[in-house]
Rosetta silent file (secondary structure, phi, psi, omega in degrees, C-alpha in Angstrom):
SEQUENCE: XXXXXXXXXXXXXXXXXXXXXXXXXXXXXXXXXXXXXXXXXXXXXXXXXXXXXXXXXXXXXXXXXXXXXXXXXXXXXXXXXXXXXXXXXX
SCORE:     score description
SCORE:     0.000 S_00000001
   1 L     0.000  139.324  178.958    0.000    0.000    0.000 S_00000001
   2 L  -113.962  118.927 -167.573    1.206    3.293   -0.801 S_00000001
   3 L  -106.501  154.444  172.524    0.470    6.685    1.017 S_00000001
   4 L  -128.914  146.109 -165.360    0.482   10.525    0.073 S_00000001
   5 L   -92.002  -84.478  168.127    1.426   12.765    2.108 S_00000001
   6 L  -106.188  161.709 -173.719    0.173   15.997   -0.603 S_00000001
   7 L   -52.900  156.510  160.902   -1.567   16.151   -3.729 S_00000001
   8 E   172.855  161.861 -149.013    0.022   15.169   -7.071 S_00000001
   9 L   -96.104  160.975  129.177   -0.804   14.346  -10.825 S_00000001
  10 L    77.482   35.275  179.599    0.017   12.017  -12.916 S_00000001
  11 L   -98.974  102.661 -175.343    1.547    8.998  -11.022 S_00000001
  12 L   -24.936  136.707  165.864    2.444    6.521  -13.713 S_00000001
  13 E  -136.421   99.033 -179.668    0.996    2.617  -12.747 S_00000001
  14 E  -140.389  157.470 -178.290    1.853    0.188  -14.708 S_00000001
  15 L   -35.594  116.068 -152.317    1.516   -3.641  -15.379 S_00000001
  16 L   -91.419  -24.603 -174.012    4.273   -5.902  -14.752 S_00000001
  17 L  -104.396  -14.482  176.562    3.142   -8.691  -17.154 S_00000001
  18 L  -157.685  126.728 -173.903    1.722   -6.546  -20.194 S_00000001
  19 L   -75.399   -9.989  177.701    3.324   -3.752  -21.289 S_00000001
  20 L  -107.271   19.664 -169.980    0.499   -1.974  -22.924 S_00000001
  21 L  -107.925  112.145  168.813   -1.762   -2.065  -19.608 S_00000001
  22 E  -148.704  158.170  175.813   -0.706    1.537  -17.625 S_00000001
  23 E  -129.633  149.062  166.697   -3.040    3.626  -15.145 S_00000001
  24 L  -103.447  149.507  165.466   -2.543    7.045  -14.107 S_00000001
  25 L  -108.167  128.100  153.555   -3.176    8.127   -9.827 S_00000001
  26 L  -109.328  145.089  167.222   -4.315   11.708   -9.229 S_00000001
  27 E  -131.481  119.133 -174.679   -4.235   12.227   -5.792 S_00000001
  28 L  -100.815 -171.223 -178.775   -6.013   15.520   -5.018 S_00000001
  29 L  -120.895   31.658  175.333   -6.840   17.660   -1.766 S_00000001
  30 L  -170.771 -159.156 -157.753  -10.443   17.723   -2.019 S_00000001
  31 L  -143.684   54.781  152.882  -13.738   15.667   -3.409 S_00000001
  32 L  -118.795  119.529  167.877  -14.380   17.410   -6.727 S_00000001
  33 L  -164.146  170.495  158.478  -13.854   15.079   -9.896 S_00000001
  34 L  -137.897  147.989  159.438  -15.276   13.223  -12.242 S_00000001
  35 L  -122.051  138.704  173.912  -14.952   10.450  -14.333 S_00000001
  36 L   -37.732  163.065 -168.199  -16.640   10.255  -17.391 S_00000001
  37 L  -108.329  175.396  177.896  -19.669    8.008  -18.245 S_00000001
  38 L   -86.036   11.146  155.497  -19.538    5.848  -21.353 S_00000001
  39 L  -107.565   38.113 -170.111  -20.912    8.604  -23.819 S_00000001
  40 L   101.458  -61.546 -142.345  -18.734   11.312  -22.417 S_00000001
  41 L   -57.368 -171.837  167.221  -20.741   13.035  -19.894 S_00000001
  42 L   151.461  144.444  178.731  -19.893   13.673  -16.464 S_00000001
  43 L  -138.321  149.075 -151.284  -20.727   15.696  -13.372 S_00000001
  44 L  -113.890  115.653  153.542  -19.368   17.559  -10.330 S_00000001
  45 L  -104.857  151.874 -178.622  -21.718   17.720   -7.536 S_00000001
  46 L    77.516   40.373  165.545  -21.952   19.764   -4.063 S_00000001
  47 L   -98.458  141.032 -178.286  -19.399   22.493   -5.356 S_00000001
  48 L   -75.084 -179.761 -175.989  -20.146   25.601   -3.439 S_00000001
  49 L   -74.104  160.475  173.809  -20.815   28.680   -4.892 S_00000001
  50 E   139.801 -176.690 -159.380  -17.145   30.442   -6.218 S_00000001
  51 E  -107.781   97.579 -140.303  -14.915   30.949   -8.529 S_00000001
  52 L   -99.934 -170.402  176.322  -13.079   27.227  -10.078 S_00000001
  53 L  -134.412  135.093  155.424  -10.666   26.181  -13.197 S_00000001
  54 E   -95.432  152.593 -161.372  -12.078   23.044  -14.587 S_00000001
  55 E  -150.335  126.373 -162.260   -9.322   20.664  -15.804 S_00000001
  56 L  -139.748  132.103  173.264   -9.743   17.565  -18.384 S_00000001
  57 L  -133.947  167.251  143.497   -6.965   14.966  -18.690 S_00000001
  58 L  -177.605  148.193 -115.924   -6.687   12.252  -20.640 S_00000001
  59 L   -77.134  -28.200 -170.145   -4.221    9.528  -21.090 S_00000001
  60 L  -108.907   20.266  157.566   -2.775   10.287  -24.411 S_00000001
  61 L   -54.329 -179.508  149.500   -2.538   14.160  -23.712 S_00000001
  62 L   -73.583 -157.608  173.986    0.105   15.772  -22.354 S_00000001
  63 L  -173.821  159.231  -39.176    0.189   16.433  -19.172 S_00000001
  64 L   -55.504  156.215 -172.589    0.022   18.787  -17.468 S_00000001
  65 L   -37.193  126.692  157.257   -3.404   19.629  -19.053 S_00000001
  66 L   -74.386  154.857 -161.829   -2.975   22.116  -21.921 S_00000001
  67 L   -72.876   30.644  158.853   -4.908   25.494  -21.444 S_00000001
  68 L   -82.133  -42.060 -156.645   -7.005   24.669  -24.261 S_00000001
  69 L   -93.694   23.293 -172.953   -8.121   21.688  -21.957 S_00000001
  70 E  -139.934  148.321  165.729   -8.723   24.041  -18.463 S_00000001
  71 E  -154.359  156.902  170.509  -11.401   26.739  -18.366 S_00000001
  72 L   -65.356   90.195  178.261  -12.610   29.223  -15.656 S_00000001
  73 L  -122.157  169.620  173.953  -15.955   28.936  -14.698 S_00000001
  74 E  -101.214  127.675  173.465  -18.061   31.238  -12.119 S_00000001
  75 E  -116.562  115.136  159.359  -20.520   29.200  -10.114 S_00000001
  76 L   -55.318  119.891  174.995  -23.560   30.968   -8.575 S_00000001
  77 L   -31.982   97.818  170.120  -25.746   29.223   -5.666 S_00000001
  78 L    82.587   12.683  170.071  -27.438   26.532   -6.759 S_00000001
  79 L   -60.512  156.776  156.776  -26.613   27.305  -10.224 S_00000001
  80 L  -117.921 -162.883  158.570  -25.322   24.636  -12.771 S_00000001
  81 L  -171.568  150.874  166.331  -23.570   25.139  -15.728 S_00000001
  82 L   -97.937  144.752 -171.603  -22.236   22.956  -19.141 S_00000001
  83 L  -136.483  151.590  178.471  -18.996   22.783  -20.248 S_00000001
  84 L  -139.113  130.360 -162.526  -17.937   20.662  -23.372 S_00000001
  85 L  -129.084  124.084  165.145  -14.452   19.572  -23.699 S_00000001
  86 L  -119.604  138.937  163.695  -12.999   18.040  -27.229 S_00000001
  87 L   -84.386  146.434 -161.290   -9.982   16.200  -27.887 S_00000001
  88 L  -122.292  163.991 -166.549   -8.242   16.556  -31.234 S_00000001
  89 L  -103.135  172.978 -174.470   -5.789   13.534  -32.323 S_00000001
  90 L   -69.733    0.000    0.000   -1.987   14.928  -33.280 S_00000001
């Protein structure tokens, strides 16, 4: 078992017996994420009202996330809002 002490990104996991099987660990400092559904989708619930950076990874980006792939949003009390994130291939 492995413990963190502080947040960090990206920590590489990978398979010992097949070389094309890897996972990434985020380990953050709070309980806003998502992971996508199988059409995309995805949702952040119980974020307070304020002001966040949304952030999209995905494995065969770079990393850290390029600012095409981070945006700003303002969230209002009991407000929601949509955000649509595309990936483009190289």
């Amino acid at each position: 078992m492995k413990s963190f002490i502080k947040p960090e990104l990206r920590i590489p996991v990978a398979c010992n017996m097949h070389a094309w099987m890897q996972a990434f660990v985020h380990v953050i400092d709070h309980p806003y994420f998502a992971v996508t559904g199988p059409d995309g989708s995805f949702s952040i619930k119980g974020l307070p009202p304020g002001d966040y950076e949304v952030s999209v990874a995905h494995e065969t980006t770079k990393y850290p996330v390029e600012p095409a792939a981070a945006v700003p949003v303002k969230l209002g009390a009991g407000e929601t809002k949509r955000l649509e994130f595309a990936y483009k291939g190289d």
